[in-house]
Each structure stands twice: as structure tokens, then as C-alpha cells.
N, C-alpha and C positions, 0 to 999 in steps of 0.2 A: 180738429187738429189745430195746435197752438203752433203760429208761426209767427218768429221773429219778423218786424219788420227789418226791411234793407237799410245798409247804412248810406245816409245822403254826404255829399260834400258839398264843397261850394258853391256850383253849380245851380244845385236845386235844395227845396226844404222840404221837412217831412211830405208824406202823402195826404197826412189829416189835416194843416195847417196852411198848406201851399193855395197863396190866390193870385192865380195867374191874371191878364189883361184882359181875358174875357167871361173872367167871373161875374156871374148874372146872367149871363146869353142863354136863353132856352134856343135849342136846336131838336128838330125832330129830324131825323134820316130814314129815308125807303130807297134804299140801295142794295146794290146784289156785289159781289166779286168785291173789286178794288179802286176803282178810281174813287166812287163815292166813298166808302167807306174808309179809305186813306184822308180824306176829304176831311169827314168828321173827327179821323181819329187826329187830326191835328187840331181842329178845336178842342176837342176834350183837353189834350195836354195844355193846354194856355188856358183852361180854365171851364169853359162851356160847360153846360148842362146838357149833354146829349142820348136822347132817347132814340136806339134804334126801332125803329118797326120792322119785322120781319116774320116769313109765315110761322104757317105751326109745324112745318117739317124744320125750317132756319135757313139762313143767309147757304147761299152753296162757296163762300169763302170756307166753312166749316169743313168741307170734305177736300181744300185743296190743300197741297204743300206737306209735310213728314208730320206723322200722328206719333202719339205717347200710347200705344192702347186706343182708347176711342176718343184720346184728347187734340183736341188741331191745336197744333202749336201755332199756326198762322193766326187762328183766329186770336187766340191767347194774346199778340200781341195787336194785330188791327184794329180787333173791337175794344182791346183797353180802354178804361177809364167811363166807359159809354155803360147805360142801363138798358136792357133787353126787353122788350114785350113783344110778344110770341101774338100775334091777330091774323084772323082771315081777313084780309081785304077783297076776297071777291066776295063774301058776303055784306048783307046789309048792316048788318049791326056792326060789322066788323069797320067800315068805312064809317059809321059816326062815332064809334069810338077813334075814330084815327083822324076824325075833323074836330075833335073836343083838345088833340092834343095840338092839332096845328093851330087853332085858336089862339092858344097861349106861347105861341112860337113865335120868337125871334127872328130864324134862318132854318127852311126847310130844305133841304139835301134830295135831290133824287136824281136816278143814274139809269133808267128805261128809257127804252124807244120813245121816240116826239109821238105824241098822240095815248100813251097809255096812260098817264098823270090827269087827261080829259075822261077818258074813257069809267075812271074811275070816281070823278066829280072832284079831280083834285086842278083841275087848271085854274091858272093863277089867276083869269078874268071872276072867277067863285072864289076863289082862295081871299083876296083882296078886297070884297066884300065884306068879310067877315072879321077880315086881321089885317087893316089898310098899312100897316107897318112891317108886314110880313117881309121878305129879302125870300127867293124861292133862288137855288141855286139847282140850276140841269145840267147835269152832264153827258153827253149822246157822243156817241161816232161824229157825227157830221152837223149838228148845230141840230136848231130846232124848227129853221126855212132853208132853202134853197131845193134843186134837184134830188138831190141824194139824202137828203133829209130823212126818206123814211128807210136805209137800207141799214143793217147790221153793222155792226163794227165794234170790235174789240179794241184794246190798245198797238197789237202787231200788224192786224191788217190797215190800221187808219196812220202805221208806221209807215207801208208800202204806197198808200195813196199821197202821202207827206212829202216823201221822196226822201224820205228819214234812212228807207230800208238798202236802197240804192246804194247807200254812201256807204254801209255798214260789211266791214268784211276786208280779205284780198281781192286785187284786182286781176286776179287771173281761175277765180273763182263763183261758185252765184253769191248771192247777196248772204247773209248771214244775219242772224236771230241775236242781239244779245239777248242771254240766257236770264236776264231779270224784267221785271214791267216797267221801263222807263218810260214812256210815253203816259201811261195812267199817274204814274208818282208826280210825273212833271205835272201833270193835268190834275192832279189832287191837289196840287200847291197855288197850281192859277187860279181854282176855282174859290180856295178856300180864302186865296189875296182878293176877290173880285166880292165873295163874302163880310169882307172885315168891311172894304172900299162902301159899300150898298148902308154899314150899319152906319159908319161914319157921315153918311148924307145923308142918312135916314137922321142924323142928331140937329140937321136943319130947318129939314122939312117935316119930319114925320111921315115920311110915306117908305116904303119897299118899293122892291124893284126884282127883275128877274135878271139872274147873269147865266148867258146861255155860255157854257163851255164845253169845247166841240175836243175832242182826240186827235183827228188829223189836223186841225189848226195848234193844237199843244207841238204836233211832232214838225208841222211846218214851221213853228218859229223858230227848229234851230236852224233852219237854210238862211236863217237871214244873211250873212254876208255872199251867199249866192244869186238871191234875190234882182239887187241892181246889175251884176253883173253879168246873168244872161241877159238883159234887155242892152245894156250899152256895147255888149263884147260877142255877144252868143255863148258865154263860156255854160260847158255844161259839167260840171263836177263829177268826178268819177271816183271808186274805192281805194283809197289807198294802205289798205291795210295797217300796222300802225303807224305811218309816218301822223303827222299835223303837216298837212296841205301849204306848198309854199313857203316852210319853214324846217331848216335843218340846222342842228342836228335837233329832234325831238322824234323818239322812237324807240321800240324795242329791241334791245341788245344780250345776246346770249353771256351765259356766264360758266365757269368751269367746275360748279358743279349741275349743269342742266335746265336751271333755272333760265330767270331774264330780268334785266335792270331795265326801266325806264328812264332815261337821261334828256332831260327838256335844257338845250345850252342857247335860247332864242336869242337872245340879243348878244353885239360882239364884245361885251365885255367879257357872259359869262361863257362864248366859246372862246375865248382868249383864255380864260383861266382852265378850260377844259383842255385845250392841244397844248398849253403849260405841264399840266398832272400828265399827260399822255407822252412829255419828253418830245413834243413832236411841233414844236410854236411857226414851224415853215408851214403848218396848214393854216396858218393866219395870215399870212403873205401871199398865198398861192393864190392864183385872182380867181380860180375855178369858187372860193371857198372862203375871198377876203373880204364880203360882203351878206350882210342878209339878203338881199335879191340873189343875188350868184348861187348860195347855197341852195336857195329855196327852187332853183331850177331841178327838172325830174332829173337830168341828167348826172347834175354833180351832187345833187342830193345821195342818190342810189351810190355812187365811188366815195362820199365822204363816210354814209353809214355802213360798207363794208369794211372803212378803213378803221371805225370806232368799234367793229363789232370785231375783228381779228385783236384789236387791244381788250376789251372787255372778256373776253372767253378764255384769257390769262389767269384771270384772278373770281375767286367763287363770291356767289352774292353778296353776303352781310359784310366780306372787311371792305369789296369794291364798293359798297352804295356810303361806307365809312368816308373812302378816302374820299370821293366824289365831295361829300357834305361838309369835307372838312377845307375843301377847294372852295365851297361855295358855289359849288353847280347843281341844280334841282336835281335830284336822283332818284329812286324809289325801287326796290325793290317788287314783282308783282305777289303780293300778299295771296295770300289764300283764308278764309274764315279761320282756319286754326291757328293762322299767325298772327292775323287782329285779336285770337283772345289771349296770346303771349305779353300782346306790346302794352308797353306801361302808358301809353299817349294814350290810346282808349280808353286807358282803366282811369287815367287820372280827368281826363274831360268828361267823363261818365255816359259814356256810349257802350259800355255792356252793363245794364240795370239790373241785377237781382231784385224781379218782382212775384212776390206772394201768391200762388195757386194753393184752392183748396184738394187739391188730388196729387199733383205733383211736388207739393211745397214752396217751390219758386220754378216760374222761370226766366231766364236772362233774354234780356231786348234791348232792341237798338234804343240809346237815349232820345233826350227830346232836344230839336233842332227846330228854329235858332236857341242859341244862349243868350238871356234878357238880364242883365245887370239887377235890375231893382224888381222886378215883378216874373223868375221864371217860372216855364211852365212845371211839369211835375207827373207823374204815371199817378192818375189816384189807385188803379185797380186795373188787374185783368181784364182778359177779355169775360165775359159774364155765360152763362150757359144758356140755353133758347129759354127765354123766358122767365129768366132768373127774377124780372123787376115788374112782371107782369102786374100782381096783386096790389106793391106798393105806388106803381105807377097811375094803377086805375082807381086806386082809393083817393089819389090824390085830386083826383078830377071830380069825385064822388059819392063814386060808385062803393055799395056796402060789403062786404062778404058774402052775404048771400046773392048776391047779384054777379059778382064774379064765379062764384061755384058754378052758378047757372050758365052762366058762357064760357067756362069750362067746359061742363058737361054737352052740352051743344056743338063743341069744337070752334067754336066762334073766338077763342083766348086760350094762350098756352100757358100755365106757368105754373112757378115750381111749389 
């Protein structure tokens, strides 16, 4: 199938020609689901050479999130830009073809339990030997010492141990789930900044280093302003549905066709300009209301947001979050995915990608984040199919054709 490529703008350059900041990095990943693999797929965009390892059935990101037919659209965009080789790693030959590739690695990626990466002959004290410049990046539930060290943990439940989960929700309800993997995404981004951090001092010394990145330490870093404040205060933070804690007005406000505007007026300039557009500038006097501490009490909080939500539910979302914007008070309508692929702001920062599938033709993916002035990243390719790089990957190391047919046929290598 002959597929156009996507049109780039400013932003980013072609796929064939784009060298991002970490052009040259060999990365090897053995990763399952999403934190690691969110992990690598951000290097790949900025540039990296990364080769996933993964078995001969594949990653079980493949069977998660909405299919095309038998195509994961998840993986489509996760494993972008990354090369696939399909290996038994509980086999023998399988793990020294998977130490020929760490050899020559950069930054090695892996997201199993503390103790399986040993178990396998892949701990860093062997690892290091071999590849003294290596950077081995772990990402576990709970680090890779302490007590809990060896128990399970995904990114929801090491949410609950964070005390991340607590906070999440109404307060007159139990805790509530957001509906996306925040805690892995966050944990994909520390892991992969602690990454770049290990190469940069590697450009000193010459040596690697391990960055241990834990899930519930990702989800506890967002209590930090809670932190000090239960040791000096006792204070114990509790849900507040959508307000922002201690500061009003910022919350959701219904609208008159159903919807809900989010209206953030933090500081007293831009609630002055808000009880302005509201015709109502005696809420800027009224001492319950004439202060950011005043408002940010639960009391007068809850009577200011009933009194912006009986003005807000006059007027239907798009011309209210107009007039708002044109006050100059933070506003927002609450989008939904079909109206991020309406809005021209998406389209012109190039955060919906038309990228090239050989089945599907294209499919559209989140851009790449941050935006780099002089060297941005770039999608080279989709995600790849179990094994797609299997042959070209192992030739590179050595091995002939007929050598891979052989561990082929043994199940020892998967590819296409």
C-alpha cells in the first residue's frame, strides 16, 4: 500500500530527516503495559534508537484499549517509532541474544518486579561489567529496596498507597478512579528525565548508573504541598470534588445547555474582572469574598460557587467561555475527545498527527511533547508488529540468515 506521508508544520520535520537531541542513543526496553513503554516511547520521539524486547506471543499493551479488527490502536501509538524483536527470554539462547543487544546500549528500560531482571542474569551488578556506561532505568510499584519492595503494584493501586486516590473524587462519596493512567504517564516522564540526567554524567565520568523509579513515589509527589503541612498543622487533606483546595473561585460551573465551564478567577485582579462581567462588583467588597484567604474558606467558598453557578447556567457553553476569555478570566469549557479534534489550537500545535499504518493507512496520535525550537522530536513510525525488526535487528549484531531461521524454527525469535 502506497501511503502518502503526513503533512508536518512548524513544529516538527519530515519523519525521514528529523534529528532530535537524542539522536545516537541506543536504548534496549523489556517492558510490559505502560509506564515503561510510555518511558521509551518518549525517547524514541526526541530521537533514540529503541529496540523493544518483547516475548514471542508480545507486549500485553497489544490486547489493551479499542482494536481496528485485530489492530491495537494503543500499541499503534505507544510503541511508535521503536523496533520490535520478538525473543524467548526464558530461554537460553534467548537471554544471550538479549545481552549482545544490552552490550551495545546506551539506556536499558525495564518495568518487572525487583528481582526478575537478577533472575534472568540481567542485574545491573552483570550488566555493568559488561557495558560500564550502561544507565539501566527500573521502574517497579514500590522502588527496588525497602519493605514492600517485592509486592505488586500497578499505577492505580500505588495511586491508593500515595494517597493520590484519597484526594480524587467528591467529598461525600468514596474515592474515585480517574478514568486515564496518570500515575504511569507521570512515572514515564520521571523516569525518562532521570534517563537523560544518568547520560549527562555519564558525559563526565564514563560510567552508568541505575535510576530506581517507584509508582507510588511518582503519585506521592503530588501531595507535596501537603507534605509540611501535616507535620506543622496536623492538616489532613480531604476530597473536594472540583473545587482547587483553598482557593475560590476555581471550579466547575454548569451551563444552559448541560454542559460545564471550568472558571479558574485565583487571584483578585482576575475575580474583579469576573464579578465585573457578572454585573455583580459588590462580591468584590463583600469581606466573606474580598480576599483570597476569605474566599478560599469551605464556607464562603461553597455560597460564592453557588452564586457563579446560578449566573453561569444562564448562558450555554461556547458564547459563556467567549465572554469569559474576552474578560480575561481563565475559562474552559470541559472538552470531550471529539471536540479536541474540532479545535484549530490542536490542529495548529500538531497534537493530532496523521501517522502512516500499513493496514489501516494512518492513524492519528497525540503529538510529541515538549516542543524543542531548534532540534524537535518527530513520530519516525508506528507502532511496529510483534516482531516486525526481529531479522534486521539480529543481523545487526551478526547473526546470518540461516541462523535466525534456526531460532525461528525453535521458537527461540519471532519475526516477520
Amino acid at each position: 500500500m502506497n501511503i502518502e506521508p503526513p503533512q508536518m508544520t512548524k513544529h516538527s520535520t519530515s519523519y525521514e530527516v528529523s534529528r532530535g537531541p537524542l539522536t545516537g542513543l541506543r536504548v534496549v526496553e523489556i517492558c510490559s503495559t505502560i509506564a515503561g513503554p510510555a518511558c521509551t516511547r518518549l525517547l524514541a520521539d526526541f530521537g533514540a534508537d529503541v529496540i523493544k524486547i518483547e516475548s514471542i506471543a508480545g507486549d500485553g499493551v497489544r490486547e489493551m484499549g479499542k482494536h481496528v479488527g485485530d489492530v491495537s490502536l494503543y500499541a499503534a501509538t505507544i510503541l511508535r517509532g521503536k523496533k520490535s524483536v520478538s525473543i524467548d527470554l526464558k530461554s537460553i539462547e534467548g537471554r544471550e541474544l538479549a545481552m549482545e543487544l544490552i552490550k551495545r546500549a546506551d539506556i536499558l528500560v525495564e518495568n518487572n518486579r525487583p528481582g526478575v531482571m537478577e533472575r534472568l542474569g540481567f542485574g545491573y551488578d552483570k550488566l555493568s561489567v559488561v557495558n560500564p556506561g550502561l544507565v539501566m532505568v527500573r521502574i517497579s510499584g514500590y522502588g527496588q529496596d525497602g519493605p514492600y519492595a517485592d509486592r505488586p503494584g500497578y499505577g492505580a493501586i500505588c495511586e491508593a498507597f500515595g494517597g493520590v486516590r484519597h484526594m480524587t473524587g467528591d467529598p461525600d462519596r468514596p474515592p474515585a478512579r480517574v478514568a486515564l493512567a496518570t500515575t504511569d504517564y507521570l512515572t514515564s516522564v520521571y523516569a525518562a528525565f532521570g534517563a537523560v540526567m544518568c547520560i549527562h554524567e555519564r558525559s563526565r565520568t564514563g560510567l552508568g548508573q541505575v535510576v530506581d523509579v517507584a509508582l507510588y513515589e511518582t503519585a506521592f509527589s503530588q501531595m507535596e504541598p501537603y507534605v509540611p503541612a501535616f507535620e506543622k498543622l496536623g492538616f489532613i487533606p480531604k476530597r473536594v470534588g472540583p473545587n482547587l483546595p483553598t482557593m475560590a473561585p476555581n471550579s466547575l460551573y454548569p451551563t444552559a445547555d448541560g454542559s460545564w465551564i471550568l472558571i479558574a478567577a485565583n487571584s483578585n485582579a482576575i475575580y474583579e474582572r469576573l464579578v465585573n462581567l457578572m454585573l455583580m462588583p459588590e462580591l468584590f467588597t463583600d469581606l466573606r469574598f474580598s480576599s483570597i484567604r476569605s474566599r478560599g474558606l469551605e464556607k464562603n467558598m461553597k455560597e460564592l460557587d453557588t452564586i457563579i453557578g446560578n449566573w453561569t447556567r444562564q448562558y450555554e457553553g461556547e458564547p459563556l467561555e467567549d465572554m469569559l476569555l474576552s474578560a480575561s478570566v481563565p475559562a474552559s469549557r470541559v472538552f470531550t475527545i471529539a471536540d479536541i479534534y474540532k479545535d484549530p489550537h490542536f490542529e495548529a500545535r500538531d497534537m493530532l498527527v496523521k501517522v502512516p499504518h500499513q493496514t489501516l493507512g494512518h492513524t492519528t496520535q497525540a503529538g510529541v511533547v515538549p516542543k524543542l525550537s531548534r532540534t524537535p522530536g518527530s513520530i519516525k513510525h508506528t507502532g511496529p508488529s510483534i516482531g516486525a525488526d526481529t531479522r534486521t535487528v539480529l543481523q545487526d549484531i551478526g547473526l546470518t540468515g540461516e541462523q535466525i531461521n534456526a531460532l525461528i524454527e525453535k521458537g527461540i525469535v519471532n519475526g516477520a
